[in-house]
Every structure is written in C-alpha cells, then in structure tokens.
N, C-alpha and C positions, 0 to 999 in steps of 0.2 A: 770316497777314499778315506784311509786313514792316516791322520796327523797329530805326529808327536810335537808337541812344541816344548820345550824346555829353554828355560830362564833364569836366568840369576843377576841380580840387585836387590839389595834388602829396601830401598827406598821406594814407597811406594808411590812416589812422582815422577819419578826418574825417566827419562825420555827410553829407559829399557823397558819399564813394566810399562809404559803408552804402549811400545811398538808390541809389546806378547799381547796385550787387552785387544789392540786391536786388530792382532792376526787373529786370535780364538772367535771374534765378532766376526770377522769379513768370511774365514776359512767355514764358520760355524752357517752362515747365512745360504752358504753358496751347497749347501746339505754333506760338507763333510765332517765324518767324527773325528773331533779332535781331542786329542790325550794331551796334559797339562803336567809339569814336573817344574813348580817354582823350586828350586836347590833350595833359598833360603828358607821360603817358607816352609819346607818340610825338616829343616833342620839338617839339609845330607849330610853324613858322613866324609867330608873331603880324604882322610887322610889314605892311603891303601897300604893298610899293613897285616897284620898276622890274625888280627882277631875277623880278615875277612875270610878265614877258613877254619870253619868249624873243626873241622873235620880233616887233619893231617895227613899226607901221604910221607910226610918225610921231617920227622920229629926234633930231630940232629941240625939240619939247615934248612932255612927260608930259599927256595926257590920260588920265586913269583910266579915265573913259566909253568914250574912244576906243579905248582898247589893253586894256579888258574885252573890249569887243563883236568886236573883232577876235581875239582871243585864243580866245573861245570859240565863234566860228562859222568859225574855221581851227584848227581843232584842235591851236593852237596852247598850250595853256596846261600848265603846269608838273605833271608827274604827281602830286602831292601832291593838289594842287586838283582836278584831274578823277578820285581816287581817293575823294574824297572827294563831286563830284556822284553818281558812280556811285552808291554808295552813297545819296544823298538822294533823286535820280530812283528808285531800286528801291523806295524805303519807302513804306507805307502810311502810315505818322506818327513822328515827329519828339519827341525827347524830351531837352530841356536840361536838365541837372543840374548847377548851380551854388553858389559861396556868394556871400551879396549882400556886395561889395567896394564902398564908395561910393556906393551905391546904385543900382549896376547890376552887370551881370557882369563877371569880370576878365579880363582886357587880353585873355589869348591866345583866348578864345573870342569876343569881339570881332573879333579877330585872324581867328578862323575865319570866321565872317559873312561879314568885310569881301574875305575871298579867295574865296570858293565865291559865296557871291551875285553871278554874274557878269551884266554886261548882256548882253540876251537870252535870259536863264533869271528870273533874280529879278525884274529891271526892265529897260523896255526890248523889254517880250512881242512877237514876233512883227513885231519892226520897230516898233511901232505907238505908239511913244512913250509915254505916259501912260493908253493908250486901256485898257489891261487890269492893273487891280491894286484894291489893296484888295475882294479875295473872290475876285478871277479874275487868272490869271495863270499863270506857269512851273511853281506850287507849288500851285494848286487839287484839291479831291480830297483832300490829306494832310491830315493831323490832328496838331496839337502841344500840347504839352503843358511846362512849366516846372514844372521842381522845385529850391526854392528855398532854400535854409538859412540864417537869419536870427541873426544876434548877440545884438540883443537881445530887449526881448521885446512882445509881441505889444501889449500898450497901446500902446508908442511909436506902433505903424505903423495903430490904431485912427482911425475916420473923424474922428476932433477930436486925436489922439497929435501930440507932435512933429515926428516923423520924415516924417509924410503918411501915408496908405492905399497900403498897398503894389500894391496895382494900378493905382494911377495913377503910380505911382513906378515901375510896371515896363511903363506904356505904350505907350513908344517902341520896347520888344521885342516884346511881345505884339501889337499894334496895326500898327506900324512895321515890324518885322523880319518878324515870320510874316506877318500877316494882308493886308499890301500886296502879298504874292507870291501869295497866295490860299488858305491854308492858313485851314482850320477853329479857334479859340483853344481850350484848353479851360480853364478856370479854374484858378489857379495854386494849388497842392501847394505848402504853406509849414511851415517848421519853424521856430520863436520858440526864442530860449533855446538855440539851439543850442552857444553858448559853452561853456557851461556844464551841458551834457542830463546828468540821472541816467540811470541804467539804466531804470529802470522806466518813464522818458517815453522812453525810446529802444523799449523794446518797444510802448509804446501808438504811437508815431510809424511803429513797421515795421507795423504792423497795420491802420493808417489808410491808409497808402502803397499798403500790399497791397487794399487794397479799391479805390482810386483806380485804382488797374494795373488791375484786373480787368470795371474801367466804361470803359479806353480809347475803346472803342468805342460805348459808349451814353453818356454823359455829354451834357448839348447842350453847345456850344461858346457863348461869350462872344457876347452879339449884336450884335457890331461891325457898324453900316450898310456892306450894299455900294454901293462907287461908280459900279455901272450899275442900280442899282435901284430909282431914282426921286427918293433922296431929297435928292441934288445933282446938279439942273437940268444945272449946265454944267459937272459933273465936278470941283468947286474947293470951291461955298460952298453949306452946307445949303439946302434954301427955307425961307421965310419960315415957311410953314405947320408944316417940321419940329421937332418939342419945342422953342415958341417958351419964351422966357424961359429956356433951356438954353443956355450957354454951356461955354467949354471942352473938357477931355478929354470930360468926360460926354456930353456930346451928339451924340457918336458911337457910342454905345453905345444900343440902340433901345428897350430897357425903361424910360430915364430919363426920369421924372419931375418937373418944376421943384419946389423948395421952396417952402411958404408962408414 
C-alpha cells in the first residue's frame, strides 16, 4: 500500500517527529511505500494567497473558489501543490502527525490543507457542487488517520475535563477536513503529557503507536453518517427519525446514543 505521512514540528526531538520516525520505520518494514512531507523541513508555504495561481481566470477579484477550480482542471497550479496531490492521489491512506497548538494543528499544516485541497479534487467533485462529500468524493477509498501529541494531560480533554473531549475538539479535521472529501476516519492516536513524557511512557507510547500502524488497515473507521445514505433527506438537515433527541457534533456520528 501507499502511505502518505505528513508532519509538522520544527523540533527534532519532539515526541511528533518520534511518532512520523517511527510510523515511516514500522509502515516501512511491514513492505509499504511510504511518502514523507516534513512541512518544516521543506520550508512549505503556509499562507494561501494570490501568488498560488499563476495563472488568472479573474484578474479584477481574488476568488479562491474560482482560481482553485481553474488552477487545478488547467494544470495550472504552482509545482509545490501538485507535488504534493501526487503524492495524495497515489496514497492508500493519509497520516497527520501533529502537536495540538490551540487546539487544532499549527498554522503551516493548515497552510497545507488550505493549498492541496483544491476545488474539484476535495470539493466541488466532478463539477457537481455539493452533490459528493462527506464519505464520497475526490478522497473516497483512502484512509486517515491523526496522530496527535497533546500538552497536557489526558483528564483535561476527558468527556466532563476542561479543555472538552478531544474528538470533538478535533472535529472540524477529522469530520470536516478528511471525511467531507470521502476518506474513511480512523480514531485519533493521542499522546497526553507530552510536555513533559518520561522515557518509560515514551516507550509504552512507541509500543501502542506500533500496534496502531500495524491495524492501519483493519481498524473500522469513526462512523461519521454519509450524506447520500439516507439519513439527510435533502443533503443539509438530519430527518427527524435520525438519533432524535441528538444534537450537535454527535449526531453525526451513527453509534450515538441520546442521554437520559
């Protein structure tokens, strides 16, 4: 199989560059090609502005929408970015390796998203406007996966913790980013404590990782409802009938169950 792994932290100690070292090692071992995309160390380009289109459809006004969709069905777009579809089009699955900054990822892999997710590949499928996403899409078929290195510790981000439950904190990725292009979720690979990791939770942490790598492929995936599947009528708003008394993130997720 083919695997993208991409990574960002400029520290090369950081309990993020361990976790990519040691997915490219374990994923590498097990005879799959894996494709590498350190953000930092390539120097990526975060910001997504004007100079990612060479090549104007609309000279007067920056439409992002407009000079995506043109950029990437006139093979117009900047080699960095289409160096980096390559490489996403070839992959079986997809693997973010990040530390949580603010409580999402930092800027420059952002940065990545916001330039490779172009309309007519991420959004925007096949002309059809909204008709293909969330489980179908440019990205349907792959599989991803987040690994995630966490500061502090794991009560904060517990279902009643401060901070929230870190899957609903990391929603708008997992949900939003992969799963609206049609990729399979799999459940987020989290390190608590990271600040701060002994040695000995760094080996129990490489150990638990390596087992996580090694279910790539059989793990089930997060059961985000898809949006031709039934269970939103007109592609927008649950039905009625769908986990009534379900509100929010959750109710798009199809094992949930309302509280007494």
């Amino acid at each position: 199989m083919n695997i993208l792994l991409v990574h960002a932290h400029p520290e090369s100690t950081s309990v993020t560059r361990h976790l990519a070292e040691t997915a490219s090692e374990v994923l590498t071992a097990q005879g799959h090609h894996v494709m590498q995309s350190d953000l930092y160390g390539m120097g990526w380009k975060a910001v997504f502005d004007g100079q990612d289109f060479p090549k104007r459809a609309n000279h007067d006004r920056l439409s992002f929408i407009e000079e995506s969709g043109h950029a990437f069905s006139g093979g117009n777009q900047t080699p960095d970015v289409e160096e980096e579809q390559r490489k996403l089009q070839t992959a079986d699955a997809l693997i973010l390796v990040f530390p949580l900054w603010w409580f999402s990822m930092p800027a420059i892999m952002k940065g990545w998203i916001d330039r490779v997710w172009a309309f007519g590949l991420a959004y925007g499928y096949q002309g059809a406007g909204n008709t293909w996403r969330y489980g179908e899409g440019g990205f349907a078929g792959k599989r991803a996966l987040l690994a995630v290195s966490v500061g502090g510790p794991e009560k904060d981000y517990s279902p009643r913790g401060i901070n929230g439950p870190l899957e609903q904190l990391l929603f708008p990725i997992t949900h939003g980013t992969l799963f609206f292009p049609g990729m399979q979720v799999l459940p987020t690979f989290a390190v608590y404590g990271s600040a701060n990791i002994e040695t000995d939770q760094i080996a129990e942490t490489t150990d638990n990782w390596k087992n996580r790598l090694e279910r790539l492929f059989d793990d089930e995936p997060i059961p985000f409802r898809p949006q031709n599947g039934g269970d939103y009528p007109d592609r927008h708003v649950l039905a009625d009938h769908v986990a009534p008394g379900v509100t929010g993130l959750a109710a798009h997720i199809a094992n949930t169950v309302p509280r007494d």
